[in-house]
Biopython code that builds the backbone (N, CA, C, O; Angstrom):
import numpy as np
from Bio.PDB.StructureBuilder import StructureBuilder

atoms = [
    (1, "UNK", "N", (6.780, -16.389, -1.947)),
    (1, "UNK", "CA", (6.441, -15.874, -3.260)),
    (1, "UNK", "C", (6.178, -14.386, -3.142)),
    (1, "UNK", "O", (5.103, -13.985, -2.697)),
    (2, "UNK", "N", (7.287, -13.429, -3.591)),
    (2, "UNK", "CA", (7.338, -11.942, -3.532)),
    (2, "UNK", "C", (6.889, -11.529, -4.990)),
    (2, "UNK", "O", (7.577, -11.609, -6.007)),
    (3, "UNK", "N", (5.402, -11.004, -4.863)),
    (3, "UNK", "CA", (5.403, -10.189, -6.460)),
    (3, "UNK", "C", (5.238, -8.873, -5.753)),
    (3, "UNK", "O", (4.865, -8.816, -4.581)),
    (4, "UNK", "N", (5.595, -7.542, -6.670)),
    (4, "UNK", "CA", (5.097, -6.307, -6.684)),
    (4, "UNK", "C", (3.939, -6.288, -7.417)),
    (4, "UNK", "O", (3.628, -7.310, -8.028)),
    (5, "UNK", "N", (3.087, -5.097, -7.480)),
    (5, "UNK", "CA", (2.163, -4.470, -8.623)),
    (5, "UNK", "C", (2.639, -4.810, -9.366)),
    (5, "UNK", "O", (2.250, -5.807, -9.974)),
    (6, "UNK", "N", (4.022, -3.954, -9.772)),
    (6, "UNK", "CA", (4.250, -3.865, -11.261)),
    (6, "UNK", "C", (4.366, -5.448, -11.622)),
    (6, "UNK", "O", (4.036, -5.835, -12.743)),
    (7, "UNK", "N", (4.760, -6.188, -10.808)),
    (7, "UNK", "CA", (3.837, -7.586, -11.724)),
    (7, "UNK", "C", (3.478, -8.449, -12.143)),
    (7, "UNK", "O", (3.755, -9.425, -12.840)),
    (8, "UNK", "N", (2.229, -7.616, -11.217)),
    (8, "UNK", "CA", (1.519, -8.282, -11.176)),
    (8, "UNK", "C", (0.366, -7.927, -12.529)),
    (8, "UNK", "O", (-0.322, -8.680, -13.219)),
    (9, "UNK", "N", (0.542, -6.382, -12.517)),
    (9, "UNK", "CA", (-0.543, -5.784, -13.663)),
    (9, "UNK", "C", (-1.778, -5.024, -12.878)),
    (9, "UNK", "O", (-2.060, -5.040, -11.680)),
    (10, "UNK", "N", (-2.244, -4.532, -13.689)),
    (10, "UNK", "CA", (-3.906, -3.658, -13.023)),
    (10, "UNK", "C", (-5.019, -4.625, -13.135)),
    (10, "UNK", "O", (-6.211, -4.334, -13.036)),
    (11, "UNK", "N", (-4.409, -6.080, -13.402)),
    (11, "UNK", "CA", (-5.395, -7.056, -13.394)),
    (11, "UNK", "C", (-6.470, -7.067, -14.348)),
    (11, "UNK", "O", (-7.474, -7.712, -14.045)),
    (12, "UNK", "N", (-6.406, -6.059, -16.185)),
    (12, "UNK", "CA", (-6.869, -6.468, -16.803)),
    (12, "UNK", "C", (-6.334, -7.652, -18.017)),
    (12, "UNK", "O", (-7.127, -7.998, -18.893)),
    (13, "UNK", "N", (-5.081, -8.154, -17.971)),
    (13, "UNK", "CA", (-4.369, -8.911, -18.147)),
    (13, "UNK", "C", (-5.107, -10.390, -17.438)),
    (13, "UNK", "O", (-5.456, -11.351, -18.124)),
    (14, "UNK", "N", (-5.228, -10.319, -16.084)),
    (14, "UNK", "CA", (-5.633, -11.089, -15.384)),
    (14, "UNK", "C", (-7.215, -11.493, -16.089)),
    (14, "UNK", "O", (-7.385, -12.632, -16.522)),
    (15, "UNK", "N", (-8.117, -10.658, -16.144)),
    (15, "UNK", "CA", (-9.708, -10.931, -16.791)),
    (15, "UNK", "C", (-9.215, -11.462, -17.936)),
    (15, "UNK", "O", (-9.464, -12.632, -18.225)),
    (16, "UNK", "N", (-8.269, -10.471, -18.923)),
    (16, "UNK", "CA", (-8.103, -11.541, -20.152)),
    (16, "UNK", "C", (-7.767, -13.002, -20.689)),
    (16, "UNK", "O", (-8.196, -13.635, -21.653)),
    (17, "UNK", "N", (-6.648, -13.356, -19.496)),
    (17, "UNK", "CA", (-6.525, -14.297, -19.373)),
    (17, "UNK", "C", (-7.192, -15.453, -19.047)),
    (17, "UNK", "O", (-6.854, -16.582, -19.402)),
    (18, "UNK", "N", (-8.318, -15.114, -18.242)),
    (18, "UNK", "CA", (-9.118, -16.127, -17.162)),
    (18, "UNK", "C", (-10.363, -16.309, -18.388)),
    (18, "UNK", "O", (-10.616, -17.493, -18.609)),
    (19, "UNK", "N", (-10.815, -15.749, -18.848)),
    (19, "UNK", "CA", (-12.255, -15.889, -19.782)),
    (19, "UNK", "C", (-11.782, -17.512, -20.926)),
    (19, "UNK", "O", (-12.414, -18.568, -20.894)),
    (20, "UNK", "N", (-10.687, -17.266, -21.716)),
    (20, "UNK", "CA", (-10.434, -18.153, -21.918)),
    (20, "UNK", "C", (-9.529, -19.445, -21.967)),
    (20, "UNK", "O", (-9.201, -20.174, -22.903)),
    (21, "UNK", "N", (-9.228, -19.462, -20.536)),
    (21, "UNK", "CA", (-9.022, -20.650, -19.682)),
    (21, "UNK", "C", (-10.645, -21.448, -19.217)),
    (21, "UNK", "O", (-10.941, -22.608, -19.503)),
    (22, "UNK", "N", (-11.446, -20.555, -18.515)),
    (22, "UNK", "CA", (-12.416, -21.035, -18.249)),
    (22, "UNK", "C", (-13.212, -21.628, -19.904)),
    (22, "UNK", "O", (-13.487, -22.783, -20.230)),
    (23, "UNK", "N", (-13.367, -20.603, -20.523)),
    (23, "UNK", "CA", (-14.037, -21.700, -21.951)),
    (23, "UNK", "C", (-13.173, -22.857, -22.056)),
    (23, "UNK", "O", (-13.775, -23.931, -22.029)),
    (24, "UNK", "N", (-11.997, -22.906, -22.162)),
    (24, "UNK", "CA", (-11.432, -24.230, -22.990)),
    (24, "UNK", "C", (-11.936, -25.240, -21.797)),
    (24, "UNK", "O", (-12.457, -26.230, -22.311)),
    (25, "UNK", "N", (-11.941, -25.280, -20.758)),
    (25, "UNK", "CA", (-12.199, -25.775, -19.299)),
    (25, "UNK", "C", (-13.338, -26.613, -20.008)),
    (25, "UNK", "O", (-13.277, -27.835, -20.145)),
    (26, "UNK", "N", (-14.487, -25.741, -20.487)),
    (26, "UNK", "CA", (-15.878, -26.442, -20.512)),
    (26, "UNK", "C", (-15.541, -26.898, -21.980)),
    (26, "UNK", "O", (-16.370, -27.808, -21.997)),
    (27, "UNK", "N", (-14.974, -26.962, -23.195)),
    (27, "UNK", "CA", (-14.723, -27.469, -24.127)),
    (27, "UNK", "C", (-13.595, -28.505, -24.098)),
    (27, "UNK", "O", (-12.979, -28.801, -25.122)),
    (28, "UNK", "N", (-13.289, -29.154, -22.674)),
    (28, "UNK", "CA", (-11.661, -30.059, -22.687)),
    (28, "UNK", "C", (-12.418, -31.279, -22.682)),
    (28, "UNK", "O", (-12.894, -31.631, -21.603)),
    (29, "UNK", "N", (-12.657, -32.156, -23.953)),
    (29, "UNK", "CA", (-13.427, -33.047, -23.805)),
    (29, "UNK", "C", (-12.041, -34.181, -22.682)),
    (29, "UNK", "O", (-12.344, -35.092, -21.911)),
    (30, "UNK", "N", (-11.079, -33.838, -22.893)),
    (30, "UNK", "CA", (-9.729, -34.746, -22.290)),
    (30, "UNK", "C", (-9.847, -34.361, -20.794)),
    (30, "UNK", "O", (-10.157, -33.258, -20.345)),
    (31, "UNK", "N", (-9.502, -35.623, -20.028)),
    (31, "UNK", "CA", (-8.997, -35.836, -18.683)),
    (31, "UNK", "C", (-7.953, -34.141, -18.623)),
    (31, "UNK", "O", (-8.091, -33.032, -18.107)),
    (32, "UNK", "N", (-7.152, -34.696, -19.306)),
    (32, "UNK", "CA", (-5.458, -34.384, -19.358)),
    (32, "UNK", "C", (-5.730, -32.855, -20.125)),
    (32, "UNK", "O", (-4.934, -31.973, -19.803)),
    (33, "UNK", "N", (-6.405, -32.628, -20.749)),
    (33, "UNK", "CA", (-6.476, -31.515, -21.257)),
    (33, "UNK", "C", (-7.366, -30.417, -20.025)),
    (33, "UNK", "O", (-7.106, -29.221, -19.892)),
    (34, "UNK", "N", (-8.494, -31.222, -19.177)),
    (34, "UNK", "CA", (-9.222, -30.215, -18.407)),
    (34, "UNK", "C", (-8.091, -30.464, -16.980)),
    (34, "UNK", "O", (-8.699, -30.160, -15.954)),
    (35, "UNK", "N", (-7.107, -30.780, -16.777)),
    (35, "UNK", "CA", (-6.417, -30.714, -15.532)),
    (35, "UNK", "C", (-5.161, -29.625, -16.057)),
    (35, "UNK", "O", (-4.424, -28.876, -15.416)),
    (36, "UNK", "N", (-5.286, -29.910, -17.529)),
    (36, "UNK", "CA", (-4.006, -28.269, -18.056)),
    (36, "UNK", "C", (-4.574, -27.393, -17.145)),
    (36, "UNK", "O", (-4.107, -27.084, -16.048)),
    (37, "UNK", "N", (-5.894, -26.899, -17.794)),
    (37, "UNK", "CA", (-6.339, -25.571, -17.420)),
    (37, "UNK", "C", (-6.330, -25.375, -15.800)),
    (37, "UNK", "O", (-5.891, -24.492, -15.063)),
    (38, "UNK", "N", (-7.092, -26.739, -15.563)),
    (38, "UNK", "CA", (-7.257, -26.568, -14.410)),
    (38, "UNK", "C", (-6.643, -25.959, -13.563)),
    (38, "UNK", "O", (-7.102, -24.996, -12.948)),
    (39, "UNK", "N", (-5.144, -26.597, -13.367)),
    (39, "UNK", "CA", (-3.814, -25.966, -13.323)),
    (39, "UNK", "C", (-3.694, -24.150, -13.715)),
    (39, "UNK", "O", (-3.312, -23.258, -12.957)),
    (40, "UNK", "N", (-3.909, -24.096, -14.370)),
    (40, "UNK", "CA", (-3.525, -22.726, -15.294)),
    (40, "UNK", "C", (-4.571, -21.634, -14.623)),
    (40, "UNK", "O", (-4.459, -20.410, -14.545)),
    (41, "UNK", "N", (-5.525, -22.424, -14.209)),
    (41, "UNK", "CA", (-6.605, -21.416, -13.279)),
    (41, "UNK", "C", (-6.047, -21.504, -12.012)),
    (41, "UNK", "O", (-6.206, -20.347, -11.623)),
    (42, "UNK", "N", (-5.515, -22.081, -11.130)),
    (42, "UNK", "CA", (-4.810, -22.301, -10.058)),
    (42, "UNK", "C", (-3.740, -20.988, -10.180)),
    (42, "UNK", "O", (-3.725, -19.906, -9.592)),
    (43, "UNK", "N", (-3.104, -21.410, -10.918)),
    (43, "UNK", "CA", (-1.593, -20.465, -10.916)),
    (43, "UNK", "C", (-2.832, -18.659, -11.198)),
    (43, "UNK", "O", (-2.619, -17.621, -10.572)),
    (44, "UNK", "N", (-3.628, -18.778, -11.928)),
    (44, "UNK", "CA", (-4.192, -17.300, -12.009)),
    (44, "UNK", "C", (-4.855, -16.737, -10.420)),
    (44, "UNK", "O", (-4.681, -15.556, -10.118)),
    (45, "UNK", "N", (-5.598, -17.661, -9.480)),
    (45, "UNK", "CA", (-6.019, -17.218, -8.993)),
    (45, "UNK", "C", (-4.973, -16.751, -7.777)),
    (45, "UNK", "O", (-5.205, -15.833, -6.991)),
    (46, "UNK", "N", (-3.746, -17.600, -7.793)),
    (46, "UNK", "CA", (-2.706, -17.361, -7.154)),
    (46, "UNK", "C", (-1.920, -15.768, -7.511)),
    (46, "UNK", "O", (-1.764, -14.885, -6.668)),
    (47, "UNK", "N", (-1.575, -15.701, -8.688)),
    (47, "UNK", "CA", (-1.568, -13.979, -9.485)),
    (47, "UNK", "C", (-2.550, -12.901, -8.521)),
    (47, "UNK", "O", (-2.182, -11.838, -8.022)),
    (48, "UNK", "N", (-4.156, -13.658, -8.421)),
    (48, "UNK", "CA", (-4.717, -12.414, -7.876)),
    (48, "UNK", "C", (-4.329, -12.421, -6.399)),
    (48, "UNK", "O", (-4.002, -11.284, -6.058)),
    (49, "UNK", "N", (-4.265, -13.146, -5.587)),
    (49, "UNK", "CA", (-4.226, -13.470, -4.098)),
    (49, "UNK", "C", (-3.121, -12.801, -3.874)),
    (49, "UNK", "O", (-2.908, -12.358, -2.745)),
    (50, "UNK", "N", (-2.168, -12.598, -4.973)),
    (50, "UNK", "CA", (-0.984, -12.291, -4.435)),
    (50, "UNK", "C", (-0.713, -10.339, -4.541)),
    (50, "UNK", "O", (0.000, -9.606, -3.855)),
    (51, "UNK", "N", (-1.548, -10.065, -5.592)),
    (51, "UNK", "CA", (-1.926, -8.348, -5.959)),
    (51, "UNK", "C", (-2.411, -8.288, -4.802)),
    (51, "UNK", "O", (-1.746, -8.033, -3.798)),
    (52, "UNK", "N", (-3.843, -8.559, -4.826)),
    (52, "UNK", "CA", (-4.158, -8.484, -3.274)),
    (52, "UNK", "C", (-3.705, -8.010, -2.130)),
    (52, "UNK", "O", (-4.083, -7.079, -1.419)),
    (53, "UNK", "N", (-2.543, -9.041, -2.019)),
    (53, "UNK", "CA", (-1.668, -8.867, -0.424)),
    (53, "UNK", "C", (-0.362, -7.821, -0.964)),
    (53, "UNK", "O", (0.399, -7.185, -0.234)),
    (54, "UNK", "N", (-0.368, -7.854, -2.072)),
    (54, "UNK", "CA", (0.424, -6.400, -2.293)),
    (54, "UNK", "C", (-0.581, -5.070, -1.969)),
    (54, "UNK", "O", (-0.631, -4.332, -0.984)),
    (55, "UNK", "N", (-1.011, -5.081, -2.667)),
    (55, "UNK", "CA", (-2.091, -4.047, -2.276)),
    (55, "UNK", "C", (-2.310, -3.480, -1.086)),
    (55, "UNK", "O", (-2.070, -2.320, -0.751)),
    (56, "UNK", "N", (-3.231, -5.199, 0.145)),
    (56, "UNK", "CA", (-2.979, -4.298, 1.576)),
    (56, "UNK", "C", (-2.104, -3.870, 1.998)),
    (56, "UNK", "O", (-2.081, -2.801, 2.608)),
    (57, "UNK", "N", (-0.678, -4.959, 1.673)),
    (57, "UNK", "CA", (0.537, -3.885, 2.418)),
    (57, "UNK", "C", (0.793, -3.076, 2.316)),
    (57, "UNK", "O", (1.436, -2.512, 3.202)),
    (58, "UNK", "N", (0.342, -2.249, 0.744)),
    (58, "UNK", "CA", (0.862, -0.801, 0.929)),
    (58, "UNK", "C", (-0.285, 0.314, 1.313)),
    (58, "UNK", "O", (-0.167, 1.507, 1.594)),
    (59, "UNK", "N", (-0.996, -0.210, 1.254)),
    (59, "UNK", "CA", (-2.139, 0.338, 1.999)),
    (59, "UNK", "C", (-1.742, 0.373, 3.048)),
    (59, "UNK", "O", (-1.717, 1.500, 3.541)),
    (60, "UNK", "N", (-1.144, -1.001, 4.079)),
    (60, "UNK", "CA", (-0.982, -0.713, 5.521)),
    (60, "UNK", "C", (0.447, 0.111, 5.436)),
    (60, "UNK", "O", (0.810, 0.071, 6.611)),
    (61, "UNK", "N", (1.037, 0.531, 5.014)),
    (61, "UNK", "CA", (2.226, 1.297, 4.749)),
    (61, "UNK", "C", (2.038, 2.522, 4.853)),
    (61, "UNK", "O", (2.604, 3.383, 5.527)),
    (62, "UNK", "N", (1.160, 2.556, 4.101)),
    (62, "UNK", "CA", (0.863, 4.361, 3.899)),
    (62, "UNK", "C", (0.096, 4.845, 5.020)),
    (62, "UNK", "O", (-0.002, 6.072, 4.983)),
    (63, "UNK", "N", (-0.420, 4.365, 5.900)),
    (63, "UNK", "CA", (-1.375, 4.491, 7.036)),
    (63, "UNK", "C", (-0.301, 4.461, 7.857)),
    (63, "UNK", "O", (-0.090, 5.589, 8.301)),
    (64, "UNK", "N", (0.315, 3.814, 8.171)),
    (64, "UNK", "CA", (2.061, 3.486, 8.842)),
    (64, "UNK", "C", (2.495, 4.950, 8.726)),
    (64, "UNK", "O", (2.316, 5.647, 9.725)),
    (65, "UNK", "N", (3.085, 5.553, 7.553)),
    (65, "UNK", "CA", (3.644, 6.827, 7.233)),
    (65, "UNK", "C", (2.866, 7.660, 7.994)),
    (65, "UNK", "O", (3.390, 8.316, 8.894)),
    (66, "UNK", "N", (1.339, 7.751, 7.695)),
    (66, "UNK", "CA", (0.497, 8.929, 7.754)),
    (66, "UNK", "C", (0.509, 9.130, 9.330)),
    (66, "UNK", "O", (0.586, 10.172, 9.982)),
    (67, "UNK", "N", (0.430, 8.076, 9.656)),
    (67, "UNK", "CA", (0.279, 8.099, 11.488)),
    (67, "UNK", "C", (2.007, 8.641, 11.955)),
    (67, "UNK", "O", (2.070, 9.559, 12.772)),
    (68, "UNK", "N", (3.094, 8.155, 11.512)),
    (68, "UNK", "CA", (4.101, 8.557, 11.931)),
    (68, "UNK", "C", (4.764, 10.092, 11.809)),
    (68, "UNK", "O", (5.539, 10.780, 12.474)),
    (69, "UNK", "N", (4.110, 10.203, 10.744)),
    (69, "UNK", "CA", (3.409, 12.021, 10.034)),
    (69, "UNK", "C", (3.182, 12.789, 10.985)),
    (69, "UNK", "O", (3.882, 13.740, 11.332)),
    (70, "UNK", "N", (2.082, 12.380, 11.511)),
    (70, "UNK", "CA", (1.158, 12.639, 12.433)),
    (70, "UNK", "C", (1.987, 12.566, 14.099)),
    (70, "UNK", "O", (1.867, 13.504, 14.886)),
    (71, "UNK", "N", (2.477, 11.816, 14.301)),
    (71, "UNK", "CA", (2.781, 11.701, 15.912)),
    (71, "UNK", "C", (4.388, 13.078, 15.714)),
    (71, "UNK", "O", (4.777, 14.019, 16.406)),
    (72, "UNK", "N", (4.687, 12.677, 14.877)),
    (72, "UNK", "CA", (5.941, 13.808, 14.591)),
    (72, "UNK", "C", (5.210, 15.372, 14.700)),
    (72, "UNK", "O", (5.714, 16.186, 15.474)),
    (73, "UNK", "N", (4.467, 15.602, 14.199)),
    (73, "UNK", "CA", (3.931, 17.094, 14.251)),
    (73, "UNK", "C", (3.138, 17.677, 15.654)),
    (73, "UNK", "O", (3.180, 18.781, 16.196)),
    (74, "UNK", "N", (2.468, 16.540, 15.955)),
    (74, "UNK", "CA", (2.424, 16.822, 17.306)),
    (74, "UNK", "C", (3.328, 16.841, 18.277)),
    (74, "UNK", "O", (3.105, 17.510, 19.286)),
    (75, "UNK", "N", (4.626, 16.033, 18.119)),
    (75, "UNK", "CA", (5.187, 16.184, 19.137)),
    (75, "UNK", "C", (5.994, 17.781, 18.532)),
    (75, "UNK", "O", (5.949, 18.657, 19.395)),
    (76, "UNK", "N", (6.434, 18.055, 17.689)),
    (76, "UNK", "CA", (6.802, 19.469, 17.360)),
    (76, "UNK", "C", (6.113, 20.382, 17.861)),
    (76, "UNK", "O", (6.708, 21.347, 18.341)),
    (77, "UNK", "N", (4.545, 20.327, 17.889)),
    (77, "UNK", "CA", (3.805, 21.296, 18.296)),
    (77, "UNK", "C", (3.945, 21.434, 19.855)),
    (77, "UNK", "O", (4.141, 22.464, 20.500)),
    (78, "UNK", "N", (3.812, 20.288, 20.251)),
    (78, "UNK", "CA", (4.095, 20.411, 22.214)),
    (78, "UNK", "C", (5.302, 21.060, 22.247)),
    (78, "UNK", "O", (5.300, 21.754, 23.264)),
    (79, "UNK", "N", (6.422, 21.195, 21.596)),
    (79, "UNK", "CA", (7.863, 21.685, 22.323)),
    (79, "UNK", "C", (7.739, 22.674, 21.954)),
    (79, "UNK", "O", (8.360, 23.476, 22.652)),
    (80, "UNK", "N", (7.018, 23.289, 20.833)),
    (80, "UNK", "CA", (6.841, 24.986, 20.124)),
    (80, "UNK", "C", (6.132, 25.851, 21.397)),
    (80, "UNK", "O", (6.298, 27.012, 21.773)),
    (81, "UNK", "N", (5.202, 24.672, 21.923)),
    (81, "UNK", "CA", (4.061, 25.763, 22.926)),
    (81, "UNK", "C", (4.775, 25.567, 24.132)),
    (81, "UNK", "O", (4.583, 26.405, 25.013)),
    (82, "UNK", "N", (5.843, 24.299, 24.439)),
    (82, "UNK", "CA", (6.693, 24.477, 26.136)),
    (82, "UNK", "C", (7.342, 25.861, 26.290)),
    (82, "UNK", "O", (7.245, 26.707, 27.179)),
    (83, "UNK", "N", (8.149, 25.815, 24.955)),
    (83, "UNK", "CA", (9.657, 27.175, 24.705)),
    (83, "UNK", "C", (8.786, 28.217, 24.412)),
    (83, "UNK", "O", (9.409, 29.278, 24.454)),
    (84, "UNK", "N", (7.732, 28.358, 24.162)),
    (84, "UNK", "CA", (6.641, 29.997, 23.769)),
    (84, "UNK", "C", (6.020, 29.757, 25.721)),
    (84, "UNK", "O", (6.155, 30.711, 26.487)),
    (85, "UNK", "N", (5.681, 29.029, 25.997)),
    (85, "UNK", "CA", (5.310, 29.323, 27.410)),
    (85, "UNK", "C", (6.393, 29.617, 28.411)),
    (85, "UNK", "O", (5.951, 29.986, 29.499)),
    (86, "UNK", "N", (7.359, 29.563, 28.339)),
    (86, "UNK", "CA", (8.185, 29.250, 29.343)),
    (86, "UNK", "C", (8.633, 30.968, 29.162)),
    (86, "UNK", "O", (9.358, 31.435, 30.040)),
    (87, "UNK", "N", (8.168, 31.906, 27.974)),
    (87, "UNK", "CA", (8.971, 32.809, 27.980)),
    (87, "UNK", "C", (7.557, 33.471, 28.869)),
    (87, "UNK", "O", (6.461, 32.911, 28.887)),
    (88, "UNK", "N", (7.974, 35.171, 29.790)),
    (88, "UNK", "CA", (6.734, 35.867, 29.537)),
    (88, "UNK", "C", (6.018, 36.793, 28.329)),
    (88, "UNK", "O", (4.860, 37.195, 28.225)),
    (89, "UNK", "N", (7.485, 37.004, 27.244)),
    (89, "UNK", "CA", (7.114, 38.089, 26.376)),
    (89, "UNK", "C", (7.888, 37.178, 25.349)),
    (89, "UNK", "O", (9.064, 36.875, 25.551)),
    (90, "UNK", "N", (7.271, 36.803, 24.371)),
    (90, "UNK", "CA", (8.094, 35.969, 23.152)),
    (90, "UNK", "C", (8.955, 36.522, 22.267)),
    (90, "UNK", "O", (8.478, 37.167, 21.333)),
    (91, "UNK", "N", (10.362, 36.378, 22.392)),
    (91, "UNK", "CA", (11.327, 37.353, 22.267)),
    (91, "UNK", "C", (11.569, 36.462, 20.685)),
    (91, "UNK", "O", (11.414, 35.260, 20.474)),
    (92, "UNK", "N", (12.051, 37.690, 19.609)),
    (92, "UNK", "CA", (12.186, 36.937, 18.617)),
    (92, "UNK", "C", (13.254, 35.726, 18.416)),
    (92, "UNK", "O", (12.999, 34.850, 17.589)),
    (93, "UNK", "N", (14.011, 35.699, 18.899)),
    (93, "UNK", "CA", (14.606, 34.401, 19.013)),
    (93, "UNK", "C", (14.233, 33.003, 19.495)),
    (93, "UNK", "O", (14.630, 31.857, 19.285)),
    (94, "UNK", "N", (13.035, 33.762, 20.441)),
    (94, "UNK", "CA", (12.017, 31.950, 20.266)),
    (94, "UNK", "C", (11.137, 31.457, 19.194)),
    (94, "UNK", "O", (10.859, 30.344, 18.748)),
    (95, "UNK", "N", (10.647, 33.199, 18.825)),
    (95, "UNK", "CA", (9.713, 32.756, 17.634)),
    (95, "UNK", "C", (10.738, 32.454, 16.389)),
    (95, "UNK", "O", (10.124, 31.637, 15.703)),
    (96, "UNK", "N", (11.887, 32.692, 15.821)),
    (96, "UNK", "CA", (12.458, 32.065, 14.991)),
    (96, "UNK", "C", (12.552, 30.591, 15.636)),
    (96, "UNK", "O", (11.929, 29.867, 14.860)),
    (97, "UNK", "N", (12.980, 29.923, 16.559)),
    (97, "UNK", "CA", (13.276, 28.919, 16.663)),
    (97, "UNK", "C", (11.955, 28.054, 16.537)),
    (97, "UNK", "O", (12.048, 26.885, 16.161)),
    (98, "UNK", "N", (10.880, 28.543, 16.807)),
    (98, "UNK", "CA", (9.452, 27.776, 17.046)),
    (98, "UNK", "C", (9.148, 27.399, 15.664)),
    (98, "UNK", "O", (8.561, 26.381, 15.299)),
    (99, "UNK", "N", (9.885, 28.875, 14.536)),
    (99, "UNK", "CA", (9.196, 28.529, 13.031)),
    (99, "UNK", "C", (10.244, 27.704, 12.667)),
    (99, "UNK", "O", (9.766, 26.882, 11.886)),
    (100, "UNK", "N", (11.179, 27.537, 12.792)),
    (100, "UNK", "CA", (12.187, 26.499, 12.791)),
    (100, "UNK", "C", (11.424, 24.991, 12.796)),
    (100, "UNK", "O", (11.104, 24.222, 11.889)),
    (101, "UNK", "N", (11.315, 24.956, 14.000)),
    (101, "UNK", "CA", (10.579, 23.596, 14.107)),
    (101, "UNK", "C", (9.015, 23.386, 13.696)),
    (101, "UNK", "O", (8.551, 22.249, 13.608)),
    (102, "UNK", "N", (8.412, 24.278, 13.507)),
    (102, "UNK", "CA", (7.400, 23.510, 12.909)),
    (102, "UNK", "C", (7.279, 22.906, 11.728)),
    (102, "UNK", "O", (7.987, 22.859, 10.722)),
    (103, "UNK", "N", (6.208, 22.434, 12.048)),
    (103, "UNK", "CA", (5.855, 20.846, 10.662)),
    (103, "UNK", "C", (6.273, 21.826, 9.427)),
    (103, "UNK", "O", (6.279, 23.057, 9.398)),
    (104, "UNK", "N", (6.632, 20.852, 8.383)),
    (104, "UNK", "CA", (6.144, 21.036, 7.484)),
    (104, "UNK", "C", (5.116, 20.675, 6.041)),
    (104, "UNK", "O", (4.915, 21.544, 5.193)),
]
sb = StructureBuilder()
sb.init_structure("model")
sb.init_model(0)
sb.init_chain("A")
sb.init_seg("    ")
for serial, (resi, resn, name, xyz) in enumerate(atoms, 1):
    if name == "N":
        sb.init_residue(resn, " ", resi, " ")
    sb.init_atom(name, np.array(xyz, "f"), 0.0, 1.0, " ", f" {name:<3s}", serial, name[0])
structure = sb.get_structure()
C-alpha cells in the first residue's frame, strides 16, 4: 500500500473525518451499524500510519541528500588543498582550477 502526502492530506481532513465516525460509534444502537464504523475507523487509522511512514521516508531522504552533500564537498575540499600543496607558489592555473572545483 503506496500513498504519497499529496494523498494523503495535512491530516485535517483526517480530524474531520474521525470526530464523526467516533460519535455515530457511540450512537450505533446496531450490531451491524457499530462494525460499519468500526471498519471505517480501521481504514482511517490506516490513512494515518501510512502519512506517517511517508513522512519518515522523506525525512530519511533528505538526511540521505544532506549527508551525500556533505561527503561530496569534502572530498572536493581534500583535492583543492592536495593540487594547492603540491605547488610551491600557487600559479594561477591551479587557483582557477581549485575555484573550478569547489562546492557549490
Amino acid at each position: 500500500m503506496s500513498m504519497t502526502l499529496k494523498s494523503v492530506g495535512d491530516g485535517s481532513d483526517v480530524k474531520a473525518s474521525a470526530v464523526p465516525l467516533i460519535e455515530a460509534a457511540a450512537k450505533a444502537s446496531d450490531q451491524r451499524k457499530l462494525t460499519k464504523v468500526q471498519s471505517r475507523l480501521v481504514r482511517l487509522k490506516l490513512r494515518i500510519n501510512a502519512a506517517l511512514d511517508c513522512f519518515l521516508e522523506a525525512e530519511n531522504n533528505v538526511e540521505r541528500r544532506e549527508w551525500d552533500f556533505a561527503e561530496t564537498n569534502l572530498r572536493t575540499l581534500f583535492r583543492n588543498a592536495s593540487l594547492l600543496s603540491r605547488l610551491r607558489k600557487p600559479s594561477l592555473r591551479a587557483l582557477q582550477q581549485a575555484k573550478r572545483n569547489a562546492p557549490r
